[in-house]
Residue, then its C-alpha position, 0 to 999 in steps of 0.5 A: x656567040x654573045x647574048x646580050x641583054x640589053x635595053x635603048x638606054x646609053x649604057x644598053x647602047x655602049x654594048x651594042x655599038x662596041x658589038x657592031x663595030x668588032x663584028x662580033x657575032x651576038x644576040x640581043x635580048x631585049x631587057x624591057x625596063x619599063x615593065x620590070x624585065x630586070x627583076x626577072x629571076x633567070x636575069x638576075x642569075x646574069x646580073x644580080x644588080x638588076x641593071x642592063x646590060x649583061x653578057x653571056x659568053x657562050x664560047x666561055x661560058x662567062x657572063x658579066x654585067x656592068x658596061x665598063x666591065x663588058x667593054x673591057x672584056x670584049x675589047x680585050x678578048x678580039x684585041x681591038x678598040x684598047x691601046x697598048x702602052x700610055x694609052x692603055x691607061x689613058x683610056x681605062x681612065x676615061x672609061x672610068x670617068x664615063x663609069x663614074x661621072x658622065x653617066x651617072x650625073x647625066x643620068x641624074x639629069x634626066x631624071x630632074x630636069x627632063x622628067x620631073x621638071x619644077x618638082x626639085x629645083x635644088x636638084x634640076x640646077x644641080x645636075x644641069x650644072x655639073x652636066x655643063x662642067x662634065x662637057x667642059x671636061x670633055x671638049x677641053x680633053x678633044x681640044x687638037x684630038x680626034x679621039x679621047x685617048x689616041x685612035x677610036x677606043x671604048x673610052x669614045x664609045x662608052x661617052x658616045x650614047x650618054x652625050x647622044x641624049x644632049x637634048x633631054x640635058x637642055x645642052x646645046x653642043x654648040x657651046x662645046x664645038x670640041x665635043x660636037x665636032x667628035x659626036x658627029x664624027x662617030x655618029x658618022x659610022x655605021x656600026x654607031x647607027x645600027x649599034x644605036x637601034x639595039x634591040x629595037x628602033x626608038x628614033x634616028x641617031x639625035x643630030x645637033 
């Protein structure tokens, strides 16, 4: 059994839909970040970076925070979702890249140009920019692939949630059709539609 802590944000979301799909079994709390649930003392014991999400392992008894990590973890521990091999790398390098790129640049994004519109114009044209470049990184990667790194892997669901909010980044997927064509196909799959709905229901699963 895993409980996770977890909030209806990309990096809540990686967690969950990576959960779903091993069929692991786990329960979700749910971490309300909107009124300061991760500065709670018995989560910070958990995590004590104050970011979700975070893992108790009660078969182990370990708990982790941080989402690459998390994946890693779990990904390891029922030997599915990580290549073997050349591959093996291929996909701890995309992880990282999601880890130190995608999600905090779009991340950036969000706070800019969805949410303080017209307040930092340096800053909306900035990260709006380089969330353009990151796409491009990512559909010249899909470019004759299904997946990023061989078969569906973590690196594919670490991506996954970040690319889903593609409306509040103002991108239009049509201009990245590698990228479009690949976040259909994992929107495609249940255990990414009941991942995505963890620890509770916002919306439907965002379609370009």
């Amino acid at each position: 059994m895993i409980d996770l802590y977890t909030w209806t944000t990309p990096n809540g979301r990686k967690v969950s839909i990576l959960l779903e799909e091993l069929g692991a079994d786990y329960t979700a709390h749910a971490v309300d970040i909107g009124k300061g649930d991760q500065f709670a003392p018995d989560f910070l014991k958990i995590a004590p970076n104050n970011r979700i999400p975070a893992i108790v392992d009660r078969e182990t008894g370990l708990s982790l925070m941080e989402s690459g990590a998390i994946m890693l973890y779990l990904a390891q521990k029922h030997g599915r979702f990580l290549p073997a091999g050349d591959d093996y790398w291929a996909c701890v390098e995309w992880l990282m890249w999601q880890m130190g790129g995608l999600g905090p640049m779009l991340g950036q994004t969000h706070h800019f140009v969805k949410y303080n519109k017209g307040k930092a114009p340096y800053a909306e044209d900035r990260y709006a920019t380089e969330a353009r470049r990151l796409y491009g990184v990512l559909d010249r990667r899909l470019e004759g692939r299904e997946f990023i790194t061989g078969d569906y892997s973590i690196a594919d669901m670490a991506s996954w949630p970040w690319i889903s909010r593609f409306e509040w980044q103002e991108i239009d997927l049509g201009d990245f059709p590698n990228v479009r064509d690949w976040y259909l196909r994992i929107a495609d799959r249940p255990a990414v539609q009941k991942g995505y709905q963890v620890p509770k229901y916002v919306n439907e699963v965002p379609m370009p």
